[in-house]
LUMLUMKOL-637077 format. One line per field, with one value per residue (C-alpha): residue in three letters; residue number from 1; x, y, z. Coordinates in steps of 0.001 Angstrom, whole numbers. Last residue first. Layout:
type = (ala|...)
seq = (NUM|...)
x = (X|...)
y = (Y|...)
z = (Z|...)
//
This chain:
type = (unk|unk|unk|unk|unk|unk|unk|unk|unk|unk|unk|unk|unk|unk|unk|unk|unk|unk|unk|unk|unk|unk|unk|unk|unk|unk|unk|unk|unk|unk|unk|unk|unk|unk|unk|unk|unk|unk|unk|unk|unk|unk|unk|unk|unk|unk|unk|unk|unk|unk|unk|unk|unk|unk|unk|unk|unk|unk|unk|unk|unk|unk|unk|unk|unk|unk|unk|unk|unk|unk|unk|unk|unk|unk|unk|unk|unk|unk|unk|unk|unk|unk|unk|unk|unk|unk|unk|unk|unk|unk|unk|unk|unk|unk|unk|unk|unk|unk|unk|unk|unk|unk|unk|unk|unk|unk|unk|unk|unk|unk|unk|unk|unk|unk|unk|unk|unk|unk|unk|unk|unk|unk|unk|unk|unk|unk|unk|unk|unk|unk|unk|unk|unk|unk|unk|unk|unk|unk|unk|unk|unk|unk|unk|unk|unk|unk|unk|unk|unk|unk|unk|unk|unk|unk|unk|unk|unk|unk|unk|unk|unk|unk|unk|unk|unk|unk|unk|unk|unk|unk|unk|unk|unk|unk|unk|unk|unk|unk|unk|unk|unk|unk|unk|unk|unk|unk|unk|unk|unk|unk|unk|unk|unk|unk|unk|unk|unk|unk|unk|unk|unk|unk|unk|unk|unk|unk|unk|unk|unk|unk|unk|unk|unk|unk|unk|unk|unk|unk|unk|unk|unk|unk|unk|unk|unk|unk|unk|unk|unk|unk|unk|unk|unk|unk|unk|unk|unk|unk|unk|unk|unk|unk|unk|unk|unk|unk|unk|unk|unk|unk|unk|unk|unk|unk|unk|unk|unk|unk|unk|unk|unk|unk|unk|unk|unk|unk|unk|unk|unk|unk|unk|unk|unk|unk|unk|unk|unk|unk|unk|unk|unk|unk|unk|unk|unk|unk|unk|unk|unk|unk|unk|unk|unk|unk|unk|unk|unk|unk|unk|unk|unk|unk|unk|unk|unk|unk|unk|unk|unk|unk|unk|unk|unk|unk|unk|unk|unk|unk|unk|unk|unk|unk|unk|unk|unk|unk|unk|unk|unk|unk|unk|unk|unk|unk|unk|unk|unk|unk|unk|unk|unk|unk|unk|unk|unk|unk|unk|unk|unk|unk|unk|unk|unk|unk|unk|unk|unk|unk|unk|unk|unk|unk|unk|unk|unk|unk|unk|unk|unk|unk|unk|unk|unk|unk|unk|unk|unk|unk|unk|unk|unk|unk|unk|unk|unk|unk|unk|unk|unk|unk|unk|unk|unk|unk|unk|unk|unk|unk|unk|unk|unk|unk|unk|unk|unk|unk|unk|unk|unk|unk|unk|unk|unk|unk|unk|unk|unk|unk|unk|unk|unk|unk|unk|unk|unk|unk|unk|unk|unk|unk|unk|unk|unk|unk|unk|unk|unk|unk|unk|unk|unk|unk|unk|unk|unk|unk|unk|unk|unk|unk|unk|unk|unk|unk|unk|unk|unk|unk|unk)
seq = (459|458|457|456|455|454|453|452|451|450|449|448|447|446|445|444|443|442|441|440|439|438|437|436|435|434|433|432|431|430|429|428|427|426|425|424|423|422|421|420|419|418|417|416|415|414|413|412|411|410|409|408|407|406|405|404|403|402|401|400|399|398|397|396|395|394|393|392|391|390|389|388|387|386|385|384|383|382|381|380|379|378|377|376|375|374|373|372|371|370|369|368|367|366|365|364|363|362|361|360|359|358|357|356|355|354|353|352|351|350|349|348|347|346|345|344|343|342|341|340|339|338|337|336|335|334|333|332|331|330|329|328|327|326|325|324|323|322|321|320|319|318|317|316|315|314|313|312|311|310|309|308|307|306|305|304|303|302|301|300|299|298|297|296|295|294|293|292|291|290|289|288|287|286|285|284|283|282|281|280|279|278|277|276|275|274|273|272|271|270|269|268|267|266|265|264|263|262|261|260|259|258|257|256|255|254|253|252|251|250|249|248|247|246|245|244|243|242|241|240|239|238|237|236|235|234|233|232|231|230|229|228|227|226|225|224|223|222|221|220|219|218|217|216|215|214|213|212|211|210|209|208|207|206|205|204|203|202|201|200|199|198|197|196|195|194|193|192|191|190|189|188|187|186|185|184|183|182|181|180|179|178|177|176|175|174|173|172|171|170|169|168|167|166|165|164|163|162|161|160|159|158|157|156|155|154|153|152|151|150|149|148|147|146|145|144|143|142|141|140|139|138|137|136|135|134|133|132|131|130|129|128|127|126|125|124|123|122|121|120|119|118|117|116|115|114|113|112|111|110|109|108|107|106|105|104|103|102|101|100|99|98|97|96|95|94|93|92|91|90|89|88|87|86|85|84|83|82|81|80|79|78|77|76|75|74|73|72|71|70|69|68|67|66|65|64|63|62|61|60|59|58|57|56|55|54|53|52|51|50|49|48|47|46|45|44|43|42|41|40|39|38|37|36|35|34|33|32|31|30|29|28|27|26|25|24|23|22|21|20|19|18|17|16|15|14|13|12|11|10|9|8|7|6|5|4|3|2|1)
x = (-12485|-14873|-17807|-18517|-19697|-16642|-15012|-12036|-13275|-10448|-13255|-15577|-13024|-11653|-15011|-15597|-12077|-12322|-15634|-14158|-11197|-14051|-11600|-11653|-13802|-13316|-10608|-10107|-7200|-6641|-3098|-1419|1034|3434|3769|4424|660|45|-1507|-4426|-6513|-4371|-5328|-4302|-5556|-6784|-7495|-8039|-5821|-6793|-3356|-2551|-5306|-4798|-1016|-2264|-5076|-2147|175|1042|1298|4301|6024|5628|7236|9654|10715|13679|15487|14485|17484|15438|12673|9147|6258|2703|2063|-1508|-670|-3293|-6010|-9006|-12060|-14144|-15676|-19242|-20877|-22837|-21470|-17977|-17700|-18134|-15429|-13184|-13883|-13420|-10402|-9184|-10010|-7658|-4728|-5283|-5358|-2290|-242|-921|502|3554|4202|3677|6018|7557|10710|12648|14609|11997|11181|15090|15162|12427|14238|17984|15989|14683|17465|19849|17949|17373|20945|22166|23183|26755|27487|23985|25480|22720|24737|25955|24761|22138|19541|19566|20573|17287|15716|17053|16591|12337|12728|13908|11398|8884|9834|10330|6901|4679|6290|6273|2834|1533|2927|2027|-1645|-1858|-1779|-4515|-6908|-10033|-11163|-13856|-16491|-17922|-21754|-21765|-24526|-23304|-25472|-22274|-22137|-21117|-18255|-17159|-17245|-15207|-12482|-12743|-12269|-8809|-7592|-8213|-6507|-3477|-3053|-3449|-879|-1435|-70|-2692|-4822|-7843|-8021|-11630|-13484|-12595|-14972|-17409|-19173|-21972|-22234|-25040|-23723|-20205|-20676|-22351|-20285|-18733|-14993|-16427|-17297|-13416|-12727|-11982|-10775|-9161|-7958|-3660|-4213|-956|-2996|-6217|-3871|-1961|-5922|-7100|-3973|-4109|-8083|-7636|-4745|-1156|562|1708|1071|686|2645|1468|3431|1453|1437|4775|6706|9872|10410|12065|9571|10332|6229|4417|1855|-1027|-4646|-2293|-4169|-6437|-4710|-2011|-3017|-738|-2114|205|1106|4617|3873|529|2133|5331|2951|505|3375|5143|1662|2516|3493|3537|5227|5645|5150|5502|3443|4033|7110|10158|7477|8141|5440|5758|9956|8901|6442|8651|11959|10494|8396|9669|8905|8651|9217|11462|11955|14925|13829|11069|7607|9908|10766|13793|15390|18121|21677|22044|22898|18956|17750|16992|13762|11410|9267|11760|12652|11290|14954|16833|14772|13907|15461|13310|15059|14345|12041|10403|8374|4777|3036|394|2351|5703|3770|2048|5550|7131|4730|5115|9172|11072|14521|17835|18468|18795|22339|23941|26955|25025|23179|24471|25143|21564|19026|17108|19525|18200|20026|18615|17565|15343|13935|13366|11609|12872|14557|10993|9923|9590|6770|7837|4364|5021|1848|-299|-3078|-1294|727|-2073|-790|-884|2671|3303|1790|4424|7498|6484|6138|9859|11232|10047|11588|15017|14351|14213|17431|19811|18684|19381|18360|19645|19370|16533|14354|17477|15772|19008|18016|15578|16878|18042|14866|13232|15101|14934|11295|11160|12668|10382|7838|9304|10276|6395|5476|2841|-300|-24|-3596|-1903|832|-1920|-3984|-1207|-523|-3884|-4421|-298|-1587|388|1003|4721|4596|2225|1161|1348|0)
y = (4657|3213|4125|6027|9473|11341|14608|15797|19366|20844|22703|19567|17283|19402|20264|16190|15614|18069|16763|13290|14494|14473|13144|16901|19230|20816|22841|23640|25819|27356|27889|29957|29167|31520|32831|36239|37749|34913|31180|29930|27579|24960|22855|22697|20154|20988|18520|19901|19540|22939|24831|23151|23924|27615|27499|27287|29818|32413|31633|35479|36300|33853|34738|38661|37733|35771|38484|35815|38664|37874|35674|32711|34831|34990|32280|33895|35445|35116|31789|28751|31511|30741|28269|26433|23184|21547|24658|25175|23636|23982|27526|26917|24556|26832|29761|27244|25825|29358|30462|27138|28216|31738|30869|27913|30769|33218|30942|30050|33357|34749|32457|34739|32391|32837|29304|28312|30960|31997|28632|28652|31667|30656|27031|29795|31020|28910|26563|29903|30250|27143|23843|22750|25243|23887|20377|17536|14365|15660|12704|10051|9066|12551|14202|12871|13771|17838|18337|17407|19961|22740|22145|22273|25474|27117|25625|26638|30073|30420|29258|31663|34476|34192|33385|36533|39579|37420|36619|38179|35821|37073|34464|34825|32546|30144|27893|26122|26921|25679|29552|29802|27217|28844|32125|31555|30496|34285|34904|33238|34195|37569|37211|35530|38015|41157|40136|39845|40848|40925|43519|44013|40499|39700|37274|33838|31681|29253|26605|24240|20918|20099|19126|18545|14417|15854|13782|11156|12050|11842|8797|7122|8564|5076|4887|2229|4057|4693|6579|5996|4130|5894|9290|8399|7443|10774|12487|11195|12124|15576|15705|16090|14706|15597|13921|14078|13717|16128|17740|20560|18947|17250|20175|19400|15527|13479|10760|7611|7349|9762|8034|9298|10404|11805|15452|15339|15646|17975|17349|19033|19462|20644|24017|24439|27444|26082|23032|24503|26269|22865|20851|22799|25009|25284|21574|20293|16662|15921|12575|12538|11250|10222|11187|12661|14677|18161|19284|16188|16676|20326|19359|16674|19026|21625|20352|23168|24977|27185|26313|29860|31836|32158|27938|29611|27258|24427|26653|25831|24122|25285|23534|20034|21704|23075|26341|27744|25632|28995|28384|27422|25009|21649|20325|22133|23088|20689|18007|14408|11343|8805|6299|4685|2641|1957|-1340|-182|-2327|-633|3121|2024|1575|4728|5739|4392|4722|2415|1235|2631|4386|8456|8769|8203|10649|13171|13994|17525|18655|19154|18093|16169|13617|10304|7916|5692|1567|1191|4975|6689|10479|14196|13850|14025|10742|10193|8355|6435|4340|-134|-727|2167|-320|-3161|-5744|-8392|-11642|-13143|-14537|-11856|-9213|-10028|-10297|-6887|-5419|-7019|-5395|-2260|-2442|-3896|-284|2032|281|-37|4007|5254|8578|11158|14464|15279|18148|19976|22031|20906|17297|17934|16140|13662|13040|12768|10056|8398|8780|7001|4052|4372|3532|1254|-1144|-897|-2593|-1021|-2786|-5386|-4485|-3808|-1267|392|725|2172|4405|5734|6211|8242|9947|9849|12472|12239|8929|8928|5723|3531|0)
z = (10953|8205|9547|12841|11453|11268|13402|13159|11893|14678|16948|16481|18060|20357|22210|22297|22958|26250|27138|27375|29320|32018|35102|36758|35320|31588|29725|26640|25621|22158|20759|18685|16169|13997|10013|11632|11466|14037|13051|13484|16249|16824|19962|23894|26413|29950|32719|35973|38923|40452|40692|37597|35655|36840|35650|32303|32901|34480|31372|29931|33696|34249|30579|32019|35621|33796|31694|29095|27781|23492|21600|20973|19539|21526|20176|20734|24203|25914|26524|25680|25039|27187|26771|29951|29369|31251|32576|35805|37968|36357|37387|40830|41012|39400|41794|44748|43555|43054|46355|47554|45948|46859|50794|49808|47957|51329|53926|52063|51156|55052|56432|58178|59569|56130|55243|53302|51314|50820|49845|47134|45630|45439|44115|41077|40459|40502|38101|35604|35923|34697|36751|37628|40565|41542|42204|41479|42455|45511|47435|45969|47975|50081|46868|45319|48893|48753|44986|45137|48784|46542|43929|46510|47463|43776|42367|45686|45850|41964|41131|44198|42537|39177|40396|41990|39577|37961|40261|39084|36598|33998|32167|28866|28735|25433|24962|22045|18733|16489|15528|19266|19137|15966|17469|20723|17871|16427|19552|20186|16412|17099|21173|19962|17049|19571|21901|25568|28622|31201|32672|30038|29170|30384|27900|29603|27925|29522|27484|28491|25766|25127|21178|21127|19933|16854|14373|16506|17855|21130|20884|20013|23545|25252|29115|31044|34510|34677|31705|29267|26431|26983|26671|23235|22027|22936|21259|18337|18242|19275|16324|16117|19004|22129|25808|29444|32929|35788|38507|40596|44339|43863|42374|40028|40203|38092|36489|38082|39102|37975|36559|34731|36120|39133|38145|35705|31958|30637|27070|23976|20379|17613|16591|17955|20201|21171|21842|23990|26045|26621|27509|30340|31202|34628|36243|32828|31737|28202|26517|22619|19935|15969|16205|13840|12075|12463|14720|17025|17530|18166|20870|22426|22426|24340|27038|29136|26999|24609|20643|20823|17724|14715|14065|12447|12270|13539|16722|18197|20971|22649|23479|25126|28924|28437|29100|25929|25546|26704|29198|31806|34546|33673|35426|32531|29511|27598|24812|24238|24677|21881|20013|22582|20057|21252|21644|24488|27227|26240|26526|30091|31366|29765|31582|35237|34668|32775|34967|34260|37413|37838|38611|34832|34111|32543|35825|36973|33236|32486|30334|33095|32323|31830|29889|27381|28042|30900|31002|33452|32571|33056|29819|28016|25934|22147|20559|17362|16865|16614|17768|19510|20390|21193|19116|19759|18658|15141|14639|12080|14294|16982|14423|13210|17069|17769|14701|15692|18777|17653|14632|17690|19847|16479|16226|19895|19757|22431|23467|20902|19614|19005|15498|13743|13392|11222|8250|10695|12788|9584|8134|11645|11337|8092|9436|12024|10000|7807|10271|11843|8833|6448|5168|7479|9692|12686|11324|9549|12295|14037|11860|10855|14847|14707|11515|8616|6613|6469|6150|2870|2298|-993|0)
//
């Protein structure tokens, strides 16, 4: 059968793969290819190409004998630095842990991705420790934007969004305790899901805040993405309904429609209501929504994401001493660990008390917007892609992500989508978000928003 790679989706692939019309050799063949040819965007620390094509060989000789390959057989789906794996290093992108600390042992997801048939294809770059919005701040050297490899792909999920955009995988994990997957998707133009809180494993994933840390995933499309998610959710779910033409009808939108004191650019917020529109041509009922905690959610993200940060690097040095040496990390590291211990080591404790009062109002605003409606829309970041050489303003970067760092706060699920690009050739991103475990209403919104919707034959 005559298949375009390039254009393949990671479902269509897998289907494919199952069905013998391609081999899972080929595929990932053709990844490598494109892994090379793009090779200069950074998206990877490592790729271990005898290991790829022994996995894909393993997945042919499966379907060959007639067994169940699994439902992502023989996809490339690359994996963030911050995770375990059994066979590739894990370095956090940074120089502290290049010579091997974290064990070699398959962390919860990497797991889940092994039982689903999926090709670990390689380690994805980011910036150092998840610290950064920008994926300059990496020991492996920055990651660009495939749109314009001049301006930043964001981060800290970095290297999985760009490797997604420009073909090299099928699917990527991220992990996003602020906006670290859904940022870097909106940047890159591809759709990232930071689901419910804990509804993935963390387990032997690195650490950067326990209370905000999620694991999630990058692809292409809404549906991609929802089967990359059943495959890694630590629950069994199936979203192939809410792909079904129709499947967004009742639903209850909110939209955030109150912008007047955040940094914003004008493209992101045309092609952000101009999306608002489509839902409401649809006949949605559609109610706009303002959120009066902006000058504080920056704030409490970086008390609670600096503190517990510096308590994640105090037990893995515990285990394993000196191993993560700030003298060895990069500035934004020092930084923000100078800050969290100048938290901790202050007797007002004043910050601390304050981020878990506004932590909690915000549950309670959230909560009270989702009895009444079922998804809630917002830019993804208020800021389109910034160059690679821009002064990294992390107070502006911060503010530009409040709803990102929102679904955080709150453990909901929130995915990002295309919706245009900027006068600059550049993507921006639309967030949906909807209560905690109802991904569902997420794909269903997605689906329709993206036209990737179908009416249950032939699929």
């Amino acid at each position: 059968m005559n298949l375009n790679y390039d254009k393949l989706s990671l479902c269509g692939a897998a289907a494919a793969i199952r069905n013998g019309e391609i081999s899972a050799a080929e595929l990932n063949r053709h990844c490598l290819e494109v892994a090379k040819k793009t090779a200069g965007l950074n998206a990877f620390v490592v790729i271990d190409e005898q290991y790829v094509l022994e996995q894909a060989a393993k997945t042919d000789e499966k379907i060959r004998r007639g067994e169940d390959a699994g439902a992502i057989a023989g996809v490339p789906v690359g994996v963030k630095d911050n995770m375990a794996t059994e066979v590739l290093p894990t370095s956090c992108a940074s120089k502290s842990l290049q010579s091997n600390t974290i064990e070699r042992k398959d962390c919860g997801a990497v797991k889940k991705l092994r039982e689903g048939g999926g090709v670990i294809f390689g380690k994805t770059n980011m910036d150092e420790f998840a610290m950064g919005f920008t994926g300059t701040n990496t020991a492996f050297g920055e990651v660009s934007n495939p749109y314009n490899k001049d301006y930043s792909a964001g981060g800290s999920s970095s290297g999985s969004a760009a490797a997604v955009a420009a073909g090299s995988v099928l699917g990527a994990l991220g992990s996003d305790t602020g906006g670290s997957i859904r940022q870097p998707a909106a940047n890159c133009g591809v759709c990232g899901l930071k689901p419910t809180f804990n509804s993935v494993s963390r387990d032997g994933m690195f650490p950067l805040s326990e209370t905000l840390d999620h694991v999630g995933c990058l692809t292409r499309s809404a549906r991609d993405n929802a089967l990359l998610f059943s495959v890694l959710s630590e629950k069994k779910r199936s979203f192939e309904n809410c792909f079904l033409n129709g499947a967004e009808r009742g639903l209850k939108i909110a939209f955030l429609d109150d912008f007047n004191n955040a940094f914003a650019d004008d493209d992101v917020l045309r092609l952000y209501f101009a999306s608002v529109e489509a839902f409401r041509q649809d006949g949605l009922s559609m109610q706009g929504l303002s959120f009066s905690f902006s000058k504080d959610i920056a704030e409490t993200y970086t008390v609670l994401c600096s503190t517990e940060a510096v308590e994640s690097f105090r037990r893995f040095n515990k285990l394993h001493p000196l191993s993560i040496v700030l003298e060895k990390c990069g500035k934004e590291v020092n930084k923000r660990i100078g800050y969290g211990l100048k938290i901790l080591n202050d007797t007002n404790r004043a910050p601390l008390e304050k981020a878990a009062k506004v932590r909690a109002e915000v549950n309670a605003f959230i909560d009270r917007v989702f009895e009444g409606y079922d998804v809630i829309l917002s830019p993804t970041t208020l800021l389109a892609a910034q160059r690679k050489d821009a002064e990294v303003d992390n107070e502006k970067g911060f503010t530009s992500d409040l709803f990102s760092i929102v679904c955080n706060l709150t453990g909901i699920p929130a995915l990002s989508v295309p919706c245009g690009l900027d006068g600059r050739g550049l993507p921006v991103g639309l967030m949906i978000m909807a209560r905690r475990g109802r991904e569902d209403d997420i794909y269903r919104a997605a689906g329709f928003f993206l036209n990737e919707q179908h009416d249950g034959e032939n699929t």
